[in-house]
C-alpha positions in Angstrom: 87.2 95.7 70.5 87.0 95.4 74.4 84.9 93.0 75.3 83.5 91.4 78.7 80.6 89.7 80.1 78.3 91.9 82.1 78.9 90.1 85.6 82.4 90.7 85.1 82.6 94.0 84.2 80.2 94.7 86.9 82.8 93.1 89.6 85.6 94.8 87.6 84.2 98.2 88.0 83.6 97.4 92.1 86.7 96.2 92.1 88.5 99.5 90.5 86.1 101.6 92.5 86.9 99.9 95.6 91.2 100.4 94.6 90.6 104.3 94.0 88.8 104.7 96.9 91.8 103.1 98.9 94.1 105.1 97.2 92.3 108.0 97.4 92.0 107.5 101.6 96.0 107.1 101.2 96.4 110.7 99.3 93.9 112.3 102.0 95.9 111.0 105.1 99.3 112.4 103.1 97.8 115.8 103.0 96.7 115.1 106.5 100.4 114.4 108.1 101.6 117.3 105.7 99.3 119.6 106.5 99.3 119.0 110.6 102.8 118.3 110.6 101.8 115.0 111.7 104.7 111.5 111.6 103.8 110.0 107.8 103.4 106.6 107.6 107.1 104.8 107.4 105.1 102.5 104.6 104.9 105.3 102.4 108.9 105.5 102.4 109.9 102.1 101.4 111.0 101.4 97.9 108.1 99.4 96.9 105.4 101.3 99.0 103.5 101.3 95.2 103.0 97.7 95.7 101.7 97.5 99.3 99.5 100.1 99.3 95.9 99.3 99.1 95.5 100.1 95.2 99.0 98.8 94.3 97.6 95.5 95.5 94.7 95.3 93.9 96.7 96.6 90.8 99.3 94.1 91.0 97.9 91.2 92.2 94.2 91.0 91.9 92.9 92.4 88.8 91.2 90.9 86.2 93.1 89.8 83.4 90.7 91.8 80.5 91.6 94.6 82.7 95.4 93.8 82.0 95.2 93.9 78.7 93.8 97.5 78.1 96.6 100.0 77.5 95.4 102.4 80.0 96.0 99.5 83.0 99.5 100.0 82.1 99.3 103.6 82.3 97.8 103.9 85.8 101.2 101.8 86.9 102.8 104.7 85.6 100.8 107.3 87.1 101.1 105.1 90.6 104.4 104.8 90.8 105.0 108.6 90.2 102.9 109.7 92.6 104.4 107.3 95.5 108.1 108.4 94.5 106.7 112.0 94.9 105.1 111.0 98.6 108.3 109.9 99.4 110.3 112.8 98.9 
């Protein structure tokens, strides 16, 4: 059973809002370059762009360890990385 003290899971749950957000912004100025034909960020390009972006941070290098050890943490790598490799190409 999952378990975690309130405050924690409170600041866990800003924490993950806070990431999707930031990811979210990144998908939204993607469409944006697409759509208006507009330069994309070189960032977005680089093999390890999953790691520097705003939510791969927080994914890789700030969340909570009781996060870490649910199985659908590992999936939202996954699910990240896939959808940078697509941005890329």
């Amino acid at each position: 059973m999952f378990r975690m003290e309130p405050a924690a899971l409170r600041e866990a749950l800003v924490t993950v809002e806070r990431a999707g957000r930031a990811h979210a912004e990144w998908r939204d100025n993607l469409i944006r370059s697409l759509v208006c034909r507009l330069p994309a960020d070189p960032a977005d390009f680089a093999a390890a762009a999953y790691r520097s972006c705003r939510f791969g941070h927080w994914y890789h290098d700030e969340a909570s360890p009781e996060l870490r050890e649910r199985p659908a943490f590992a999936a939202m790598d996954e699910a990240h990385r896939v959808a940078h490799r697509i941005a890329a190409r």
